[in-house]
mmCIF file as Biopython writes it, N, C-alpha, C and O atoms, coordinates in Angstrom:
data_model
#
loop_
_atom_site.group_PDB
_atom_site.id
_atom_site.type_symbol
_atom_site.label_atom_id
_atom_site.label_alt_id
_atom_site.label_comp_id
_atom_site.label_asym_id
_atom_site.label_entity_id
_atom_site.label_seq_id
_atom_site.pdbx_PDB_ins_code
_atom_site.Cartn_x
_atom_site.Cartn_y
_atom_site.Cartn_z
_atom_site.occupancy
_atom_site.B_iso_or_equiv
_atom_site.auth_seq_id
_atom_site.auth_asym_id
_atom_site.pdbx_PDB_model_num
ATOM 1   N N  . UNK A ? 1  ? -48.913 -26.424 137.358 1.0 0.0 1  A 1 
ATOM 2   C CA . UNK A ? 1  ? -49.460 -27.744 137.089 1.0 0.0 1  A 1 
ATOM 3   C C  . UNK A ? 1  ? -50.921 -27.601 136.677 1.0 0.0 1  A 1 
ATOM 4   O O  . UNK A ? 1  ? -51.734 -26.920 137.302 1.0 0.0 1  A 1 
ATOM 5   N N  . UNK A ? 2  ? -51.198 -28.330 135.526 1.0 0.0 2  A 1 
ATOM 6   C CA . UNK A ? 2  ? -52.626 -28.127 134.831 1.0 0.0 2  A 1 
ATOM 7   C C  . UNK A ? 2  ? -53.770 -29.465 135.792 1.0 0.0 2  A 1 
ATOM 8   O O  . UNK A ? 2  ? -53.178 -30.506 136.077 1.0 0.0 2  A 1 
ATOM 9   N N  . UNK A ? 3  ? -54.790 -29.399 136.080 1.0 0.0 3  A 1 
ATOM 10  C CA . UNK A ? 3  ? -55.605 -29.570 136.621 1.0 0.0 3  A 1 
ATOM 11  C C  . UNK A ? 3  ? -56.414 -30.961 135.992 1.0 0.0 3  A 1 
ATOM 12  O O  . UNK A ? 3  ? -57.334 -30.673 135.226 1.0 0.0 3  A 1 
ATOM 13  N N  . UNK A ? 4  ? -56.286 -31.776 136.120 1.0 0.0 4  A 1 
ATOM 14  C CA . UNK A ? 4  ? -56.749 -33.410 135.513 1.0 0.0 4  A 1 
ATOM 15  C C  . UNK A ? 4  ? -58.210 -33.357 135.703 1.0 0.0 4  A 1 
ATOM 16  O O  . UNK A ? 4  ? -58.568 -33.295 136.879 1.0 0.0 4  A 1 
ATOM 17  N N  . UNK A ? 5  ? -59.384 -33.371 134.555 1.0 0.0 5  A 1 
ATOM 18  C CA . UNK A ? 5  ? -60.745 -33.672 134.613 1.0 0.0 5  A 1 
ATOM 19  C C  . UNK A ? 5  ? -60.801 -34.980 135.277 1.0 0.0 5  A 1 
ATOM 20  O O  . UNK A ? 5  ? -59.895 -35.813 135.288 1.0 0.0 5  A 1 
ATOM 21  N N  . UNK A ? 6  ? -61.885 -35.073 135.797 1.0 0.0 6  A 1 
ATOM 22  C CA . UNK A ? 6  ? -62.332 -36.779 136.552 1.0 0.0 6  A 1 
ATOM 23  C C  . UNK A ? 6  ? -62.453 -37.373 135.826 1.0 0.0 6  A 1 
ATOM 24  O O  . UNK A ? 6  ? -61.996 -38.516 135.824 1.0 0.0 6  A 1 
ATOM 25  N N  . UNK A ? 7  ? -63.141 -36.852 134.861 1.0 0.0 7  A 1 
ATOM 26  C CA . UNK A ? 7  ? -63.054 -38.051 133.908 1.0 0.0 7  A 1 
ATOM 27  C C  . UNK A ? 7  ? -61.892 -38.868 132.878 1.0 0.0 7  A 1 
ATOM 28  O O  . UNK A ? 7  ? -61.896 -40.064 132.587 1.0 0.0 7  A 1 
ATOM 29  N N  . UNK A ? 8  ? -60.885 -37.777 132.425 1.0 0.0 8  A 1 
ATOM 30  C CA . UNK A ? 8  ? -59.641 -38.388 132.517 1.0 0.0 8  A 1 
ATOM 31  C C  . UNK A ? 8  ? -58.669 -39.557 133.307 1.0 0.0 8  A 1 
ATOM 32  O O  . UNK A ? 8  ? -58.083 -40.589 132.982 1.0 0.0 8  A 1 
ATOM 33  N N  . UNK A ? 9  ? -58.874 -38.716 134.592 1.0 0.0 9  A 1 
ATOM 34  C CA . UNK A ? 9  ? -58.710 -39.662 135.994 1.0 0.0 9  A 1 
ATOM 35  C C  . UNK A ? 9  ? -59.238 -41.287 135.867 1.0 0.0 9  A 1 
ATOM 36  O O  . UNK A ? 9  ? -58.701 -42.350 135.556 1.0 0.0 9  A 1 
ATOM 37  N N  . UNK A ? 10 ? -60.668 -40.833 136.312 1.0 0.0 10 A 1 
ATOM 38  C CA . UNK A ? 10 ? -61.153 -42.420 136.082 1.0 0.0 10 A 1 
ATOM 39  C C  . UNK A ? 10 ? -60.854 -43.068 134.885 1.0 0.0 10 A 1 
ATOM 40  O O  . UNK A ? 10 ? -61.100 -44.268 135.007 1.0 0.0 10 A 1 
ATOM 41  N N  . UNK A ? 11 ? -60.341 -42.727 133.555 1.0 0.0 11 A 1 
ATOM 42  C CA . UNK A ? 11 ? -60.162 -43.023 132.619 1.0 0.0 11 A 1 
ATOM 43  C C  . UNK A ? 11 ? -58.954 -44.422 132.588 1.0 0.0 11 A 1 
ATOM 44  O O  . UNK A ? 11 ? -59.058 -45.627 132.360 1.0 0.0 11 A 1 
ATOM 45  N N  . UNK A ? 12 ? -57.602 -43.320 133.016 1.0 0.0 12 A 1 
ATOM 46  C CA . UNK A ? 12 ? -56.378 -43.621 133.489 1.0 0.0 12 A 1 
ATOM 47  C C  . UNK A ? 12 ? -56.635 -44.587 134.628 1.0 0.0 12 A 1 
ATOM 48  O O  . UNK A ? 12 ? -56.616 -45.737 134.190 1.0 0.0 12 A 1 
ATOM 49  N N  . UNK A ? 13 ? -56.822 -44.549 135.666 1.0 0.0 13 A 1 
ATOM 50  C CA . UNK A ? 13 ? -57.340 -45.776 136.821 1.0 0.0 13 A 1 
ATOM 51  C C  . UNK A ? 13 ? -57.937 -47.074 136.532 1.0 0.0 13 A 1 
ATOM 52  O O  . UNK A ? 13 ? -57.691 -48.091 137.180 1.0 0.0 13 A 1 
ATOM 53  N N  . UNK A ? 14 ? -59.030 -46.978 135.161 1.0 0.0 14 A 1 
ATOM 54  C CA . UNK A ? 14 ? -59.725 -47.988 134.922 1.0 0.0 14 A 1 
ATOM 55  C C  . UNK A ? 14 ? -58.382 -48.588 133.844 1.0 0.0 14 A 1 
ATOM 56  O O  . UNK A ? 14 ? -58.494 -49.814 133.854 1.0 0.0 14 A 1 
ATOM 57  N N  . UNK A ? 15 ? -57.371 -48.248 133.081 1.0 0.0 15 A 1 
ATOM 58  C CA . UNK A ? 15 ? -56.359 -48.604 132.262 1.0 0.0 15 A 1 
ATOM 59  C C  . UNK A ? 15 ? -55.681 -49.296 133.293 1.0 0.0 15 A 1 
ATOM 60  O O  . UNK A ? 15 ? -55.886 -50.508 133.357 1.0 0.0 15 A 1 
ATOM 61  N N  . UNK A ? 16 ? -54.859 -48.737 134.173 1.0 0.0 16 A 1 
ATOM 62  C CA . UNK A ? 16 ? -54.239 -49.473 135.200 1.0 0.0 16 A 1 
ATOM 63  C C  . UNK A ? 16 ? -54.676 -50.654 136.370 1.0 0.0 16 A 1 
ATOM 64  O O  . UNK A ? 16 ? -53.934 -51.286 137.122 1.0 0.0 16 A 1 
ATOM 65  N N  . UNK A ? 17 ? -56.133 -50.702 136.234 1.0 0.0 17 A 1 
ATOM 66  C CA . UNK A ? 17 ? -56.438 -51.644 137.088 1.0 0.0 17 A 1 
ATOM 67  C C  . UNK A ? 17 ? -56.852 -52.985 136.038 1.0 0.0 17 A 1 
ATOM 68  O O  . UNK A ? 17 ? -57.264 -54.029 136.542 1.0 0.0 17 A 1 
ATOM 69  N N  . UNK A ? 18 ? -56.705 -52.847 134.607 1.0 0.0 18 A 1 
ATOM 70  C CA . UNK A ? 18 ? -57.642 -54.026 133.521 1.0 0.0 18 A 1 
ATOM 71  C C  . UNK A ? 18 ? -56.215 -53.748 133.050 1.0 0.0 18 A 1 
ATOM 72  O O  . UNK A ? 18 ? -56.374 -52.840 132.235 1.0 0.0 18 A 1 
ATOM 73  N N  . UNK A ? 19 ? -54.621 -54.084 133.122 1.0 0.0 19 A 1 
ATOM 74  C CA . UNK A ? 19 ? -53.759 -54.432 132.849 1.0 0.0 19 A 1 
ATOM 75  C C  . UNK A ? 19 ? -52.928 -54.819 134.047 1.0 0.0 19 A 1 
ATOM 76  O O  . UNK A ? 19 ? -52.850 -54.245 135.133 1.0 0.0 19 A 1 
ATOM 77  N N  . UNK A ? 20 ? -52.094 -56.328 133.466 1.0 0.0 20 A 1 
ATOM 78  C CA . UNK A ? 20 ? -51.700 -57.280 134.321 1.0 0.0 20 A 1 
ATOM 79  C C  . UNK A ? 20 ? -50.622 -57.047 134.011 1.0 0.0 20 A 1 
ATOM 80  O O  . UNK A ? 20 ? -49.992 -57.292 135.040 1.0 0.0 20 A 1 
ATOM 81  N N  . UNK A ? 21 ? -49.515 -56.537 132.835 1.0 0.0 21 A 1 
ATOM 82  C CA . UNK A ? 21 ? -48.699 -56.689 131.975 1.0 0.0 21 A 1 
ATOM 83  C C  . UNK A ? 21 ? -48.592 -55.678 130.770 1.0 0.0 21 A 1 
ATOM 84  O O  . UNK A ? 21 ? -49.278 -55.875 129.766 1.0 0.0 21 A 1 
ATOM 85  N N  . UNK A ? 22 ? -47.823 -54.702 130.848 1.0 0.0 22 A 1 
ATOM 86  C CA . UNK A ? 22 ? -48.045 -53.463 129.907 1.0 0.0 22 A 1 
ATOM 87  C C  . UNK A ? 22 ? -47.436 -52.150 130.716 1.0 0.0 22 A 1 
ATOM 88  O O  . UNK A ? 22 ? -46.763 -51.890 131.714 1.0 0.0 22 A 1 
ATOM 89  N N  . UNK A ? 23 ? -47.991 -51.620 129.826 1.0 0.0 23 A 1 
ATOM 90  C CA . UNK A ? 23 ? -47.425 -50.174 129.934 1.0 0.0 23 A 1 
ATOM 91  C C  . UNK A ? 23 ? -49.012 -48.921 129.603 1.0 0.0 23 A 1 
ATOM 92  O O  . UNK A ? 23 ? -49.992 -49.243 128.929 1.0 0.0 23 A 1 
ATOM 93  N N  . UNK A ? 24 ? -48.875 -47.954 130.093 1.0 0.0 24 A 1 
ATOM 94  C CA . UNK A ? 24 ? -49.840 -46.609 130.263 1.0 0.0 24 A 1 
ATOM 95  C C  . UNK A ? 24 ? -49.263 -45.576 129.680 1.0 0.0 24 A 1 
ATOM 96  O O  . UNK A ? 24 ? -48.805 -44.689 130.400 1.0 0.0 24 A 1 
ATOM 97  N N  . UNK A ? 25 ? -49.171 -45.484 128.339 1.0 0.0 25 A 1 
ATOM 98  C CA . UNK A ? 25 ? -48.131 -43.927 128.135 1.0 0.0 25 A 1 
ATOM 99  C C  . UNK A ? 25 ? -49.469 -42.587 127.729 1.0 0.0 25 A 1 
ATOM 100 O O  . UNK A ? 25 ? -50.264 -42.687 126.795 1.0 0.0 25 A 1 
ATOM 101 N N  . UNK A ? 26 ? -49.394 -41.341 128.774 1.0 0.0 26 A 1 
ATOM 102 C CA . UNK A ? 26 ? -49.803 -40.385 128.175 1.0 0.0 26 A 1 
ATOM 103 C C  . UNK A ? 26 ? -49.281 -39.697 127.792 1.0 0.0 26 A 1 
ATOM 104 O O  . UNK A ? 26 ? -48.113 -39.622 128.173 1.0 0.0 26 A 1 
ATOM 105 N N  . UNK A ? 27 ? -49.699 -38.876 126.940 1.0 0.0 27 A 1 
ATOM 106 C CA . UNK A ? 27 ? -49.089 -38.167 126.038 1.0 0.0 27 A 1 
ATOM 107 C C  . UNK A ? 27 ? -49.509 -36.452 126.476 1.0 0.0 27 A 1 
ATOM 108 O O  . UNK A ? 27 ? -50.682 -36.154 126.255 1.0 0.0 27 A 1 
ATOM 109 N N  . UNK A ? 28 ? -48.864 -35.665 126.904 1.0 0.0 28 A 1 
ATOM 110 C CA . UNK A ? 28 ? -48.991 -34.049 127.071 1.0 0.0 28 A 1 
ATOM 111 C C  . UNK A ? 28 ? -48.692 -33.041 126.124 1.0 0.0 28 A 1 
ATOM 112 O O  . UNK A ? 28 ? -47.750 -33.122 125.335 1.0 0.0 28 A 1 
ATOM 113 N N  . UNK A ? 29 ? -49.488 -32.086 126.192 1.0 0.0 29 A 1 
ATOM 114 C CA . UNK A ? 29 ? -49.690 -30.835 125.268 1.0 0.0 29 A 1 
ATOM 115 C C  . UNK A ? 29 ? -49.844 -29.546 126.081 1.0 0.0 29 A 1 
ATOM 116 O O  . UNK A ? 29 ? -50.917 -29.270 126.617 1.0 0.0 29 A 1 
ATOM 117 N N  . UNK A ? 30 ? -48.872 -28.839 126.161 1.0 0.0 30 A 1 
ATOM 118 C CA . UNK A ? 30 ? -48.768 -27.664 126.738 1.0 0.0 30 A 1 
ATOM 119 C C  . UNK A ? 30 ? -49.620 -27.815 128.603 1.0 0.0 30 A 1 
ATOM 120 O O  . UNK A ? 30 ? -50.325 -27.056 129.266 1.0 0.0 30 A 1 
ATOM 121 N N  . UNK A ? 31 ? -49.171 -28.900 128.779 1.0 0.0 31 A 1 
ATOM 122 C CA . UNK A ? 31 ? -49.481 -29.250 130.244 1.0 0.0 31 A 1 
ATOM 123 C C  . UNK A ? 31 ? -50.754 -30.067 130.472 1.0 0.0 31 A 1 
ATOM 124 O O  . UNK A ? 31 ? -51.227 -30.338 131.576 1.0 0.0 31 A 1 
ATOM 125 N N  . UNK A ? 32 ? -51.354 -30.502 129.015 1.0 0.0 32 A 1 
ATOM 126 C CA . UNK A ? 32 ? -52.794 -31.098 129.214 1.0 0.0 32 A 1 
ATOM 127 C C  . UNK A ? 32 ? -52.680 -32.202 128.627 1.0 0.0 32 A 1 
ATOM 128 O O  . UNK A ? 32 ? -51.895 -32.321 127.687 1.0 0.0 32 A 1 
ATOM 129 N N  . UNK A ? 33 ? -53.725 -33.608 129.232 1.0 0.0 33 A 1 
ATOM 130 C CA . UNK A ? 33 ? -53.443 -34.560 128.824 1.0 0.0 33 A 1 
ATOM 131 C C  . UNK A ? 33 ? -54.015 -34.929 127.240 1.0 0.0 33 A 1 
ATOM 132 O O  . UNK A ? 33 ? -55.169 -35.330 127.087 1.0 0.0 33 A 1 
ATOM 133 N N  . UNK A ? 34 ? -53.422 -34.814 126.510 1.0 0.0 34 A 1 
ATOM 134 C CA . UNK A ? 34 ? -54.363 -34.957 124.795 1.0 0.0 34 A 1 
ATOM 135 C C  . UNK A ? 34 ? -53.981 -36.697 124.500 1.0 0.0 34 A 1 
ATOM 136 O O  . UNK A ? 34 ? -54.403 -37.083 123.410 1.0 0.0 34 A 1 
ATOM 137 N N  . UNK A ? 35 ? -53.490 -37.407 125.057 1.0 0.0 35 A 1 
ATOM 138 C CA . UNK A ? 35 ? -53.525 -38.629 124.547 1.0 0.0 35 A 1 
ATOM 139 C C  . UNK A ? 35 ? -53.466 -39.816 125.636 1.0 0.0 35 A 1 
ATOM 140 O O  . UNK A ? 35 ? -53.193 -39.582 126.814 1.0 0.0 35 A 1 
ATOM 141 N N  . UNK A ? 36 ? -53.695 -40.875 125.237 1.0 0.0 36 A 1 
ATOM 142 C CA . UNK A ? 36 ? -53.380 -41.850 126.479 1.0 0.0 36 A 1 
ATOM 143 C C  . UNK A ? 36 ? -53.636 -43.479 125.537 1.0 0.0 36 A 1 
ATOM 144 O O  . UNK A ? 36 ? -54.563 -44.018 124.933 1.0 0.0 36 A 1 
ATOM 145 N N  . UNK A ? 37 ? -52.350 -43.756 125.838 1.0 0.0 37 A 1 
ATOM 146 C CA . UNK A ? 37 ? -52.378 -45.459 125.091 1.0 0.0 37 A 1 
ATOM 147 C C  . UNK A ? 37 ? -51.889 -46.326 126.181 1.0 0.0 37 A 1 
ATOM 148 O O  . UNK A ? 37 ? -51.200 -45.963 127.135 1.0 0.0 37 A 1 
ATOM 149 N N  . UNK A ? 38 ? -52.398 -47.716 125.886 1.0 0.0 38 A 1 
ATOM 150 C CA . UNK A ? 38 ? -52.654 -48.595 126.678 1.0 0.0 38 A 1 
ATOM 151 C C  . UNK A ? 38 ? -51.649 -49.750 125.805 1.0 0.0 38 A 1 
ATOM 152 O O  . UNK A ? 38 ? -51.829 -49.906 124.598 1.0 0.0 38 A 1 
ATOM 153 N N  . UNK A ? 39 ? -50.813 -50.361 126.396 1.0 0.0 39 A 1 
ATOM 154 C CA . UNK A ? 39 ? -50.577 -51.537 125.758 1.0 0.0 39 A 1 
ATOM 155 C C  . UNK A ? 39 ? -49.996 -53.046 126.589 1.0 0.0 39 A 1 
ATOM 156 O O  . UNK A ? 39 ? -48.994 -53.189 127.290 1.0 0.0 39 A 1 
ATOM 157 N N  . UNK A ? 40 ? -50.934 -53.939 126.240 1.0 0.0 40 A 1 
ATOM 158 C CA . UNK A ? 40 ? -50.842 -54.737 127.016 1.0 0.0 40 A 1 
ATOM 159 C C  . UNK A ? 40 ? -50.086 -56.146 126.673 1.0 0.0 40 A 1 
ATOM 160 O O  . UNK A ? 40 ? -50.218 -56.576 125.527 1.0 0.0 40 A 1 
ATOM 161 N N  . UNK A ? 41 ? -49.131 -57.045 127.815 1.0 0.0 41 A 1 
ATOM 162 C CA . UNK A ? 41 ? -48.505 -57.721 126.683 1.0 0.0 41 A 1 
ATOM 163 C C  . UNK A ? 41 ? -48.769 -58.889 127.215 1.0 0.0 41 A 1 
ATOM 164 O O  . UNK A ? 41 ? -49.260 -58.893 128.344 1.0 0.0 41 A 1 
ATOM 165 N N  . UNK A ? 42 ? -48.502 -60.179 126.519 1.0 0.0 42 A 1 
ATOM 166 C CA . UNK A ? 42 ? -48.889 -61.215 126.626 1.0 0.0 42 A 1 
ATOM 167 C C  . UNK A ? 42 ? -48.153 -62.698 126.026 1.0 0.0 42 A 1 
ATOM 168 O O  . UNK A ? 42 ? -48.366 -63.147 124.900 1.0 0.0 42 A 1 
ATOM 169 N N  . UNK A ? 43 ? -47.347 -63.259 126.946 1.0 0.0 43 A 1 
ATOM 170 C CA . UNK A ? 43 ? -46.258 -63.887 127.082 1.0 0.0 43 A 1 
ATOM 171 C C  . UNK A ? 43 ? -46.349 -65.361 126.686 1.0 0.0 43 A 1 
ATOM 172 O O  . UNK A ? 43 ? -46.882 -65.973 127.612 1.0 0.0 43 A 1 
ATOM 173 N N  . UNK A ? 44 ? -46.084 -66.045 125.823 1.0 0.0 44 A 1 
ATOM 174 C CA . UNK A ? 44 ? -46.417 -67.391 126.383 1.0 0.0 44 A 1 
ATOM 175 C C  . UNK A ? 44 ? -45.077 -68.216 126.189 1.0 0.0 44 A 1 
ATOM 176 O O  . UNK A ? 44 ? -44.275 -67.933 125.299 1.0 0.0 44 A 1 
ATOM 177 N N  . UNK A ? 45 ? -44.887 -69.287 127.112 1.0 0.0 45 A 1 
ATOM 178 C CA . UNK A ? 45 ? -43.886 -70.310 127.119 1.0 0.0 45 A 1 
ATOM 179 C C  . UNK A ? 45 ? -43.910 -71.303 126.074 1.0 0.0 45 A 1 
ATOM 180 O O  . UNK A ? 45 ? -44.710 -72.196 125.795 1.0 0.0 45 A 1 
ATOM 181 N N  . UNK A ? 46 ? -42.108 -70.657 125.236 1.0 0.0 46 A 1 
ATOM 182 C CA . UNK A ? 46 ? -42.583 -72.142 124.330 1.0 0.0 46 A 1 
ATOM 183 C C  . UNK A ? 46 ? -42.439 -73.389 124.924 1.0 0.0 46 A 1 
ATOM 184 O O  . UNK A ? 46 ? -42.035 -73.255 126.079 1.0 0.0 46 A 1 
ATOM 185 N N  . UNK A ? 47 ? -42.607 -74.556 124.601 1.0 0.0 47 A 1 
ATOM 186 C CA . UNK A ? 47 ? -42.166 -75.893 124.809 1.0 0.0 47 A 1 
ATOM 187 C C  . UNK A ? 47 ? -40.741 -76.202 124.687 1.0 0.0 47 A 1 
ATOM 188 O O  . UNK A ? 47 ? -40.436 -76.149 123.495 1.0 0.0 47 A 1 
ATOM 189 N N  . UNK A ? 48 ? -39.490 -76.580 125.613 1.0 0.0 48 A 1 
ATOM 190 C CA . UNK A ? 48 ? -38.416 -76.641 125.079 1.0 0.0 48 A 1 
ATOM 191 C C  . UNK A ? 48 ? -38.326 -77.754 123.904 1.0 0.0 48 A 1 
ATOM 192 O O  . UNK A ? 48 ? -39.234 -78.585 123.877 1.0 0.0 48 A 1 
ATOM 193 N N  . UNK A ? 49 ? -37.514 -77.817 123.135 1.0 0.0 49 A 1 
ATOM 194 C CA . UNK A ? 49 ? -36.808 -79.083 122.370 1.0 0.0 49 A 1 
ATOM 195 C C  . UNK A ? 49 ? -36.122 -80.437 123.494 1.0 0.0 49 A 1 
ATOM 196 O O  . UNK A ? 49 ? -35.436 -80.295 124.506 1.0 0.0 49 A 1 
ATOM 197 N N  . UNK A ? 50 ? -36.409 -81.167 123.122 1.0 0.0 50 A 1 
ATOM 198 C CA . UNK A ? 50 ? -35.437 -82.208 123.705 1.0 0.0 50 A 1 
ATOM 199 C C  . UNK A ? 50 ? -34.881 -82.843 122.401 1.0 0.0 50 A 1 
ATOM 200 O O  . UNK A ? 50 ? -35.427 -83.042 121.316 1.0 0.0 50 A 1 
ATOM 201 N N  . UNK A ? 51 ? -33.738 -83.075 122.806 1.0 0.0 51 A 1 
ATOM 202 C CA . UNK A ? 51 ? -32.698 -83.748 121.266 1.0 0.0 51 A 1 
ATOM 203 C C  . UNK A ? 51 ? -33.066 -84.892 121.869 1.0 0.0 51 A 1 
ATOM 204 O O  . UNK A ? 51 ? -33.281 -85.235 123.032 1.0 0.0 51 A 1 
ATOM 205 N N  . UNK A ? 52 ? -33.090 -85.443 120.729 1.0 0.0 52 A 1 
ATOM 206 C CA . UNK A ? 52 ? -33.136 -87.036 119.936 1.0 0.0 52 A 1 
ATOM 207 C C  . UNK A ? 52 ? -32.033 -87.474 120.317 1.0 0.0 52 A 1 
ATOM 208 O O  . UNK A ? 52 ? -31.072 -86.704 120.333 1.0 0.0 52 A 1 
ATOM 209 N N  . UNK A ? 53 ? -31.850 -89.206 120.834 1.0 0.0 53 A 1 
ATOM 210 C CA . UNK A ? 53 ? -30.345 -89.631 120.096 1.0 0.0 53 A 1 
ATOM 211 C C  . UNK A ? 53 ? -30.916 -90.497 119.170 1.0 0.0 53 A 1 
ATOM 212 O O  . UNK A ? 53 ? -32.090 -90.751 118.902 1.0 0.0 53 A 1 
ATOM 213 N N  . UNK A ? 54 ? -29.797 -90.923 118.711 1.0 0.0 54 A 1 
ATOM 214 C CA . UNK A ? 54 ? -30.563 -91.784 117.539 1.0 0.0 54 A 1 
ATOM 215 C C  . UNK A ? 54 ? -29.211 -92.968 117.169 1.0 0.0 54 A 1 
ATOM 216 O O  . UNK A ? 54 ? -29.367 -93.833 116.307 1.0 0.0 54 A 1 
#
């Protein structure tokens, strides 16, 4: 197992604590972390329809 810089660390921690909704994917390279995306999602309710009579 390859050895995580702190600063990576805090990197990853500060991603997971400033998302409510999402996902954290890192990405590995021969056991080291070379990537890290953040994606956050954001939902909203439509208004239903109500039918008309007429």
């Amino acid at each position: 197992m390859a050895s995580i810089t702190q600063e990576k660390l805090d990197y990853i921690v500060k991603l997971l604590t400033e998302i409510n909704y999402g996902s954290v994917l890192i990405t590995l390279h021969d056991g080291q972390i070379t990537q890290v995306d953040s994606t956050e999602k954001n939902r909203f309710l439509a208004k239903s329809k109500v039918a008309s009579h007429k």
